[in-house]
PyMOL Python script that loads the backbone (N, CA, C, O; Angstrom):
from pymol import cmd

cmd.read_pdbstr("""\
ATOM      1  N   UNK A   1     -36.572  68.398  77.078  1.00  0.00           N
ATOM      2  CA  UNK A   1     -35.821  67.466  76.282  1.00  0.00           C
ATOM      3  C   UNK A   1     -36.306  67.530  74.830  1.00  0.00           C
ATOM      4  O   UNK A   1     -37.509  67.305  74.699  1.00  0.00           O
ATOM      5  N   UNK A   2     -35.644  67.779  73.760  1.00  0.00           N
ATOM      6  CA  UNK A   2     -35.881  67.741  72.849  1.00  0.00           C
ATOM      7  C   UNK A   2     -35.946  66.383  72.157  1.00  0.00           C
ATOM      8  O   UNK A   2     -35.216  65.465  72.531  1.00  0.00           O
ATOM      9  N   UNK A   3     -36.767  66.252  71.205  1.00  0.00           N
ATOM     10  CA  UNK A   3     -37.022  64.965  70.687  1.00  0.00           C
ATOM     11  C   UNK A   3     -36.297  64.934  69.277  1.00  0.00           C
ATOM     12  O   UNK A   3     -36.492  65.823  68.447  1.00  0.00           O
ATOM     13  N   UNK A   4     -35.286  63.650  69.009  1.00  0.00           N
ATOM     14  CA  UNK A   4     -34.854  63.763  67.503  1.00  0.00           C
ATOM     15  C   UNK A   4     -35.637  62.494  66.880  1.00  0.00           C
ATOM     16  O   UNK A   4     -36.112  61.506  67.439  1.00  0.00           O
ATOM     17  N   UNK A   5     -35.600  62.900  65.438  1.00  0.00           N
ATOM     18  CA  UNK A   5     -36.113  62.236  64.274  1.00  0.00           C
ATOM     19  C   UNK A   5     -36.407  60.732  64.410  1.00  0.00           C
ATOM     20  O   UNK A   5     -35.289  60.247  64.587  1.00  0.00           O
ATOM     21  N   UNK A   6     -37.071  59.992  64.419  1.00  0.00           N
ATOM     22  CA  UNK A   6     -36.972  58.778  64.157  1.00  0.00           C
ATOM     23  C   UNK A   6     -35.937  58.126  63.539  1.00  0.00           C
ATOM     24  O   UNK A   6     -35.443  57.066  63.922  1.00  0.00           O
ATOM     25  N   UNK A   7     -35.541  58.910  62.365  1.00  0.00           N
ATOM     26  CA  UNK A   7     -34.296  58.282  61.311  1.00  0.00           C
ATOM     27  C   UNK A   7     -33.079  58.373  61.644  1.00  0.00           C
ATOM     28  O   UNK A   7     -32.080  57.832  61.171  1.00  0.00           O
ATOM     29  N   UNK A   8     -33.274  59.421  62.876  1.00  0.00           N
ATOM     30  CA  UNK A   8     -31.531  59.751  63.612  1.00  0.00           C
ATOM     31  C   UNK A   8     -31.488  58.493  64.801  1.00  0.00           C
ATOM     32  O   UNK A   8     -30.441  57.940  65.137  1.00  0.00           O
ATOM     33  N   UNK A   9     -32.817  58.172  65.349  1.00  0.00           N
ATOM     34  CA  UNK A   9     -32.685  57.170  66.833  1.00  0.00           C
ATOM     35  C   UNK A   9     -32.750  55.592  66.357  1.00  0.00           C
ATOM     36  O   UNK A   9     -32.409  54.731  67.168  1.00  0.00           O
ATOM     37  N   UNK A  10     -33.045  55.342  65.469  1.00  0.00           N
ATOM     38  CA  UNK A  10     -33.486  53.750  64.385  1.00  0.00           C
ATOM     39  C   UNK A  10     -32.345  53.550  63.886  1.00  0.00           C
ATOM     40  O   UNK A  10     -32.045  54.249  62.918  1.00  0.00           O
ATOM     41  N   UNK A  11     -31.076  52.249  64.531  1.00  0.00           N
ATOM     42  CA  UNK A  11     -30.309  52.059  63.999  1.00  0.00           C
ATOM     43  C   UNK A  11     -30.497  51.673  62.347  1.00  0.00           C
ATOM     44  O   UNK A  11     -29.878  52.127  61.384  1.00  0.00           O
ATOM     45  N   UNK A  12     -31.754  50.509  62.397  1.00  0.00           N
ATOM     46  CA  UNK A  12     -32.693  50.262  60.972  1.00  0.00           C
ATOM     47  C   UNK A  12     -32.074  51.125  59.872  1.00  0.00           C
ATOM     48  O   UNK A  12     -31.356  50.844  58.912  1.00  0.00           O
ATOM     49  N   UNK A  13     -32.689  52.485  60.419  1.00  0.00           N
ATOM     50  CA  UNK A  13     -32.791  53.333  59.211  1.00  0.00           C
ATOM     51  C   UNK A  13     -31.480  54.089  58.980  1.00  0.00           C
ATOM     52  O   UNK A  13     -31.326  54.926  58.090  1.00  0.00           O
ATOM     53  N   UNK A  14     -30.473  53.683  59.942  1.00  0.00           N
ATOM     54  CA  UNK A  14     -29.264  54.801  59.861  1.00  0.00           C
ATOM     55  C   UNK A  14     -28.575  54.204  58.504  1.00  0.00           C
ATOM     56  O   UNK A  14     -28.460  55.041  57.608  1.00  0.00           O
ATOM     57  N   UNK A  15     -28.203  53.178  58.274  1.00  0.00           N
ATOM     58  CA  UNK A  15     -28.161  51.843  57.297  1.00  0.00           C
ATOM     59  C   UNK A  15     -28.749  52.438  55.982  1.00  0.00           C
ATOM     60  O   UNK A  15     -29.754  51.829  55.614  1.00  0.00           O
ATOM     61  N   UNK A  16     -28.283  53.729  54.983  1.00  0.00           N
ATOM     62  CA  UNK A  16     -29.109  53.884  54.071  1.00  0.00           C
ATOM     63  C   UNK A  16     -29.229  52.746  52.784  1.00  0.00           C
ATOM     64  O   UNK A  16     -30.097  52.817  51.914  1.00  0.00           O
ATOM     65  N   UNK A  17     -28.543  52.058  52.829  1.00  0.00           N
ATOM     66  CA  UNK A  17     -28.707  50.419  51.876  1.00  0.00           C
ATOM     67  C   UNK A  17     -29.770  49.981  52.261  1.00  0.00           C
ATOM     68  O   UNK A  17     -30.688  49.856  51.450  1.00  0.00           O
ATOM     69  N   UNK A  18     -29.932  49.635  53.584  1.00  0.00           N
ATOM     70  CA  UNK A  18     -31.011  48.575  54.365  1.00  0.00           C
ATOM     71  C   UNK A  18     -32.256  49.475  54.184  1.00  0.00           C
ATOM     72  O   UNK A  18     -33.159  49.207  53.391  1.00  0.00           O
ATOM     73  N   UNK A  19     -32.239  50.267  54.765  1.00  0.00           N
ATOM     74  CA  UNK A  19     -33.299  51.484  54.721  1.00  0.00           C
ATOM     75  C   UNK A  19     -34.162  51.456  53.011  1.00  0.00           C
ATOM     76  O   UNK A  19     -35.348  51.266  52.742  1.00  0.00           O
ATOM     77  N   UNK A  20     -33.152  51.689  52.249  1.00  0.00           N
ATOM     78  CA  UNK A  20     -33.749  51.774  51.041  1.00  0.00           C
ATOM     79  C   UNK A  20     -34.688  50.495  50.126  1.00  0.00           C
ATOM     80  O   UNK A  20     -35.702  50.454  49.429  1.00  0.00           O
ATOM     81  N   UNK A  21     -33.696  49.598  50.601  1.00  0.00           N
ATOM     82  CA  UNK A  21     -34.133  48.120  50.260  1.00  0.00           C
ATOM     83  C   UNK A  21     -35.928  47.561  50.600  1.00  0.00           C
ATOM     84  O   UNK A  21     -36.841  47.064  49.941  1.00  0.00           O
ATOM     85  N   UNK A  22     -35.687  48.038  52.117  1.00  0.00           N
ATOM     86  CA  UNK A  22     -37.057  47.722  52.741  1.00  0.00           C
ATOM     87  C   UNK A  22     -37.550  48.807  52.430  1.00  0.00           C
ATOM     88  O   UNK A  22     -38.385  48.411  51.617  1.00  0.00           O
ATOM     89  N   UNK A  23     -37.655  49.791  52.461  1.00  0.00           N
ATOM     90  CA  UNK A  23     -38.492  51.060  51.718  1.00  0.00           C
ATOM     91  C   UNK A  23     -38.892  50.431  50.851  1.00  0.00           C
ATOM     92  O   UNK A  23     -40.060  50.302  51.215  1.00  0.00           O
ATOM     93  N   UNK A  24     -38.788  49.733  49.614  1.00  0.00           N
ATOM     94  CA  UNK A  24     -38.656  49.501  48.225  1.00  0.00           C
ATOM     95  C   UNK A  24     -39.577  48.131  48.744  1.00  0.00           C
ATOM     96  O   UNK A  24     -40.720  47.950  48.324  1.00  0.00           O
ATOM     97  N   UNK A  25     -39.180  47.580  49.320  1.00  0.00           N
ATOM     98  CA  UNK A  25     -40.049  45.938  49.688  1.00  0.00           C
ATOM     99  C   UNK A  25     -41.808  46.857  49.957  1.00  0.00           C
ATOM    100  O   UNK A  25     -42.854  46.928  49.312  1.00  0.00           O
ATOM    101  N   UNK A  26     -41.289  47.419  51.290  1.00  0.00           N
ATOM    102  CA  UNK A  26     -42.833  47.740  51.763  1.00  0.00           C
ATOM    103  C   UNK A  26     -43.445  48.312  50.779  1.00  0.00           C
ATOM    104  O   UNK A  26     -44.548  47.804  50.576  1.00  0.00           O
ATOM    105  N   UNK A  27     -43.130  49.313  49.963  1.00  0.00           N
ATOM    106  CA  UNK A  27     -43.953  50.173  48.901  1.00  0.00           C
ATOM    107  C   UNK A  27     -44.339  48.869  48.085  1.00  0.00           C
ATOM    108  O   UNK A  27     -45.515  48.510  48.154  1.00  0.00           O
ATOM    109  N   UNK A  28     -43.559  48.216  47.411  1.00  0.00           N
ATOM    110  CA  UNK A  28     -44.249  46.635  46.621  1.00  0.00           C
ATOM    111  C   UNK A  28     -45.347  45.708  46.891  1.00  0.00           C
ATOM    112  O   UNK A  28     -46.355  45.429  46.242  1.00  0.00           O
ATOM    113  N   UNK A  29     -44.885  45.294  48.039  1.00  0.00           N
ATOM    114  CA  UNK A  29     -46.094  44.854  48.629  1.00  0.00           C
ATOM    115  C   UNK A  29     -47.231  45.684  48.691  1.00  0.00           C
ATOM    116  O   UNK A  29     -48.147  45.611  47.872  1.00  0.00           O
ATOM    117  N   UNK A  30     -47.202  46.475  49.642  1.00  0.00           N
ATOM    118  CA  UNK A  30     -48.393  47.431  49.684  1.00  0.00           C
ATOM    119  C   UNK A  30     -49.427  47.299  48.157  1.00  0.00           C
ATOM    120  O   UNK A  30     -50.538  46.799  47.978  1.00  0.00           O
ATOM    121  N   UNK A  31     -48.494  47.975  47.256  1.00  0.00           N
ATOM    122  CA  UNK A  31     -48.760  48.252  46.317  1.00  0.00           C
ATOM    123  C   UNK A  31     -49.650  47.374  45.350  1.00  0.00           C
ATOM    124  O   UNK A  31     -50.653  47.446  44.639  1.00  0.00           O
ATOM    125  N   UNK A  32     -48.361  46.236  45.890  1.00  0.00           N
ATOM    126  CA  UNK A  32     -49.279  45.101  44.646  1.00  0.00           C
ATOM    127  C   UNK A  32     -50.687  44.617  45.417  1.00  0.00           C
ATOM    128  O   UNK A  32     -51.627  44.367  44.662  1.00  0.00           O
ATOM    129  N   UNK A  33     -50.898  44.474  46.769  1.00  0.00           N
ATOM    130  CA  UNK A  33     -51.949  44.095  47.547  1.00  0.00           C
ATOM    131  C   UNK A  33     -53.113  44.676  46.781  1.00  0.00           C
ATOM    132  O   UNK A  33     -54.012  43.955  46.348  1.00  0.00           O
ATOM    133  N   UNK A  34     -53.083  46.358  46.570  1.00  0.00           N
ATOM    134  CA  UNK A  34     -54.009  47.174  46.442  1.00  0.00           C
ATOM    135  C   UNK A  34     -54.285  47.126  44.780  1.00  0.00           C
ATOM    136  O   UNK A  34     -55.440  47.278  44.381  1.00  0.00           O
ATOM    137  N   UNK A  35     -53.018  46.877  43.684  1.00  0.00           N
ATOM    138  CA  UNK A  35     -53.376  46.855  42.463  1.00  0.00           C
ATOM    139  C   UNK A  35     -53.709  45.682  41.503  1.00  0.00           C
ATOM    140  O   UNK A  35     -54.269  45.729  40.408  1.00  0.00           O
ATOM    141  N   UNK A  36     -53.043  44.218  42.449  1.00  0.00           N
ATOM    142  CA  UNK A  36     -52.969  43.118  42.105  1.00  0.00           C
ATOM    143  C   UNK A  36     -51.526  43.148  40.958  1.00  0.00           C
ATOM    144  O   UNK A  36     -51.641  42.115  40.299  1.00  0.00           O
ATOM    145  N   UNK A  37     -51.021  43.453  40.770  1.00  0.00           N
ATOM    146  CA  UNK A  37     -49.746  43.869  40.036  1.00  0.00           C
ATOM    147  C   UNK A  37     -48.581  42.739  41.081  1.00  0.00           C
ATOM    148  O   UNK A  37     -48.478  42.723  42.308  1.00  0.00           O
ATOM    149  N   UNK A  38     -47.956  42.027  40.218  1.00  0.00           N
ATOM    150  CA  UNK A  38     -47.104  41.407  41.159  1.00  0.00           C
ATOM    151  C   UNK A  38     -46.115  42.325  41.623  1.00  0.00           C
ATOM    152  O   UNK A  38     -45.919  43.350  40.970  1.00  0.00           O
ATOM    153  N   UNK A  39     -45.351  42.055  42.845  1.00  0.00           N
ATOM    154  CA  UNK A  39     -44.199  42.196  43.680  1.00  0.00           C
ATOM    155  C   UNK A  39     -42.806  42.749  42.589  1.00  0.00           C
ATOM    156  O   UNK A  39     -42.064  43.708  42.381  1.00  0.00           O
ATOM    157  N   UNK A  40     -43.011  41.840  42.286  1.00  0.00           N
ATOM    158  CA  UNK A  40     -41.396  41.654  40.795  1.00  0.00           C
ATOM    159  C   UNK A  40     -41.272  42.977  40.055  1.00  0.00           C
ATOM    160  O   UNK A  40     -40.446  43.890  40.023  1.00  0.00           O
ATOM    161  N   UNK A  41     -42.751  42.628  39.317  1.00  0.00           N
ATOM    162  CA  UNK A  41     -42.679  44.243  38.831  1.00  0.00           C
ATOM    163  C   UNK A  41     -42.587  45.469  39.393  1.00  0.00           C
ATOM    164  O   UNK A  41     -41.868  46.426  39.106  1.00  0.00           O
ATOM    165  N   UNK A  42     -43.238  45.351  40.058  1.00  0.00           N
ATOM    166  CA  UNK A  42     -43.407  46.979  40.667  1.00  0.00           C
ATOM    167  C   UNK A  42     -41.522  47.045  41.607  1.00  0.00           C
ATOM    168  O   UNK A  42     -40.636  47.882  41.429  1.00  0.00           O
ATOM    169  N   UNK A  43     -41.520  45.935  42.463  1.00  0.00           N
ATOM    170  CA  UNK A  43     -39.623  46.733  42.685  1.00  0.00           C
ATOM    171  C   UNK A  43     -38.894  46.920  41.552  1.00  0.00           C
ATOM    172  O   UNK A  43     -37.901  47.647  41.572  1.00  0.00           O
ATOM    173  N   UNK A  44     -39.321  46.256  40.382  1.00  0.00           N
ATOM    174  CA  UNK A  44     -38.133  46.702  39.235  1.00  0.00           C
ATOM    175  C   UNK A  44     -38.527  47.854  38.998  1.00  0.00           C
ATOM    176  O   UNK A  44     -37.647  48.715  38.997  1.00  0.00           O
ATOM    177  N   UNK A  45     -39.661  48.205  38.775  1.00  0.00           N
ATOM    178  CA  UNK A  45     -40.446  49.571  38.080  1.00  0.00           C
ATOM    179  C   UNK A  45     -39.611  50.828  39.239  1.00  0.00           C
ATOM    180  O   UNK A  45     -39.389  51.922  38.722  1.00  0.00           O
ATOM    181  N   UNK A  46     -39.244  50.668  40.518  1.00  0.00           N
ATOM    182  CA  UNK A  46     -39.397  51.829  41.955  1.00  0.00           C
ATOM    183  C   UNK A  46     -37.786  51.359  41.916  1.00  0.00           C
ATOM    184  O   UNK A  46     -37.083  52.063  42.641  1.00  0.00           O
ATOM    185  N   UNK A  47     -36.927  50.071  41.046  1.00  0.00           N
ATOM    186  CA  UNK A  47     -35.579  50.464  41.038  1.00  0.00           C
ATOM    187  C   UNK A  47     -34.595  50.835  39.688  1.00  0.00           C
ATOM    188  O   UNK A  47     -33.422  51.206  39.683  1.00  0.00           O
ATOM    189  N   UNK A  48     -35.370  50.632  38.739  1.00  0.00           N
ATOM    190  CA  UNK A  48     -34.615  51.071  37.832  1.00  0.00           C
ATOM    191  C   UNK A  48     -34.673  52.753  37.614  1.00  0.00           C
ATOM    192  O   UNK A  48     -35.546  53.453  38.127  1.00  0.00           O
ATOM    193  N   UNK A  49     -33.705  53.212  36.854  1.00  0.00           N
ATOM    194  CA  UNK A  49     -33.271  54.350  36.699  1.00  0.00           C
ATOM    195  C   UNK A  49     -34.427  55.250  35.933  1.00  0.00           C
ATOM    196  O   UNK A  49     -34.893  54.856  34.864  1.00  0.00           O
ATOM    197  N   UNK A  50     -34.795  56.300  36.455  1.00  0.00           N
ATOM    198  CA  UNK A  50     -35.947  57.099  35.708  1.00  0.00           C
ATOM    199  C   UNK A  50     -34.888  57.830  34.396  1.00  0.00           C
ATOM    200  O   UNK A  50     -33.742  58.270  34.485  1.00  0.00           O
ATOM    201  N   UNK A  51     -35.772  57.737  33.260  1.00  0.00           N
ATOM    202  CA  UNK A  51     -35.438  58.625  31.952  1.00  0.00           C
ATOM    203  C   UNK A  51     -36.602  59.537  31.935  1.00  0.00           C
ATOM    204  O   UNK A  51     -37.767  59.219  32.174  1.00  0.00           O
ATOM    205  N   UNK A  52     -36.168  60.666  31.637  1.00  0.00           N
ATOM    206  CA  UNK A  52     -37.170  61.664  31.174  1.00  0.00           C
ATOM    207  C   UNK A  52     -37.286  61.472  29.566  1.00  0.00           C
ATOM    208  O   UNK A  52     -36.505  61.272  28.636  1.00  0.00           O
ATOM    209  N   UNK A  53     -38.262  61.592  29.691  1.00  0.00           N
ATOM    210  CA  UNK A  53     -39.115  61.560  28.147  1.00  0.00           C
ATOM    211  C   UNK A  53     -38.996  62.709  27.761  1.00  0.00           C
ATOM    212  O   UNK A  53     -39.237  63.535  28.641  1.00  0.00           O
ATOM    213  N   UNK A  54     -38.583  63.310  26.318  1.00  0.00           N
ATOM    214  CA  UNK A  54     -38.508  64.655  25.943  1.00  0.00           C
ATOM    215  C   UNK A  54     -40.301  64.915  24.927  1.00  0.00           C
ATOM    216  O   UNK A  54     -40.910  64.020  24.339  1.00  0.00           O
ATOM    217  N   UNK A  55     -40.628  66.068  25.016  1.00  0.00           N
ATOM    218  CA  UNK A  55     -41.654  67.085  24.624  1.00  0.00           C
ATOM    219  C   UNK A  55     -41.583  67.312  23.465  1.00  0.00           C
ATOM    220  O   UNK A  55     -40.627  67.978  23.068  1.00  0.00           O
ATOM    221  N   UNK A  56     -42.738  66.753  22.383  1.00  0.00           N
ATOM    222  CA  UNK A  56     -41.991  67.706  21.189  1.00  0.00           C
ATOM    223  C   UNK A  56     -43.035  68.666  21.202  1.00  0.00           C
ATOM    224  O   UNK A  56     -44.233  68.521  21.448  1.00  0.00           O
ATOM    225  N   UNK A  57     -42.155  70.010  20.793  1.00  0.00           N
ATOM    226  CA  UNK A  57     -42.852  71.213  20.623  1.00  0.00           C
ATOM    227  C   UNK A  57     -43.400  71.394  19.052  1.00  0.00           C
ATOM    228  O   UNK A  57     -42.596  71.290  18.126  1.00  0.00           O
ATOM    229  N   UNK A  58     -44.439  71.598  18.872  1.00  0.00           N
ATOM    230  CA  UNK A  58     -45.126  71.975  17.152  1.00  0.00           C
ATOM    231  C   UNK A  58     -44.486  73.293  17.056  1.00  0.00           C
ATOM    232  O   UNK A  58     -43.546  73.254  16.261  1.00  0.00           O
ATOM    233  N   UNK A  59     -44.605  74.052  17.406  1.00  0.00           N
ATOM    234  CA  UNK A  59     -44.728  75.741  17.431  1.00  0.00           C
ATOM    235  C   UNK A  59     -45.957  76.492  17.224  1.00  0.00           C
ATOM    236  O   UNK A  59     -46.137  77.641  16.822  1.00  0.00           O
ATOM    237  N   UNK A  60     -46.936  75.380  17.669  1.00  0.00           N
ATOM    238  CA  UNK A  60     -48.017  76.361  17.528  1.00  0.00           C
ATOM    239  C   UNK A  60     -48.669  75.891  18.928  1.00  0.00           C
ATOM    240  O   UNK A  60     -48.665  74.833  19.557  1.00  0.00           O
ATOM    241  N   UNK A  61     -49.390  77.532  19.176  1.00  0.00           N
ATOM    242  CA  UNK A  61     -49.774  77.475  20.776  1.00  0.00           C
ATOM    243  C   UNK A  61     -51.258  76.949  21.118  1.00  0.00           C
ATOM    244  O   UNK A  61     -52.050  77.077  20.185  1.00  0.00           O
ATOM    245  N   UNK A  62     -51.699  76.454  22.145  1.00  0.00           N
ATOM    246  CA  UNK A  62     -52.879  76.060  22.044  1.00  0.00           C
ATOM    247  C   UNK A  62     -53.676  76.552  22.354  1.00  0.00           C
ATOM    248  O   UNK A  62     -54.140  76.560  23.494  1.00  0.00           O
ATOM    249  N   UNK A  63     -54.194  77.300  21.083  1.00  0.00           N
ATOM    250  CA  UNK A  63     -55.372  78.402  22.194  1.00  0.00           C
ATOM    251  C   UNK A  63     -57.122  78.077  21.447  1.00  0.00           C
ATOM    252  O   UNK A  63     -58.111  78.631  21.927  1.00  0.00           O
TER     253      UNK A  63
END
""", "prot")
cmd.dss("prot")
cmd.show_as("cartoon", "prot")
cmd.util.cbc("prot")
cmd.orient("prot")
């Protein structure tokens, strides 16, 4: 018998809204436990939209 995924047999997780939500809870908590950082912040920080920061190049190499 082959065994499937946890994420295929867990109605929970089939739910990718629900899934993500509590993903996002547990990482917070966790998180703030270990950094003292409140809850609030850190889900806003793990839901808002990442921007990449651009590089500025000098043109000179670092050697």
């Amino acid at each position: 018998m082959q065994k499937k995924p946890l994420i295929e047999t867990n109605p929970h997780l089939m739910i990718t809204a629900q899934y993500r939500k509590a993903l996002i809870a547990n990482v917070a908590s966790s998180t703030a436990i270990e950094t003292g950082t409140s809850i609030e912040s850190i889900t806003r920080l793990l839901t808002e939209p990442r921007t990449n920061q651009s590089i500025k190049k000098t043109g000179h190499s670092p050697q």
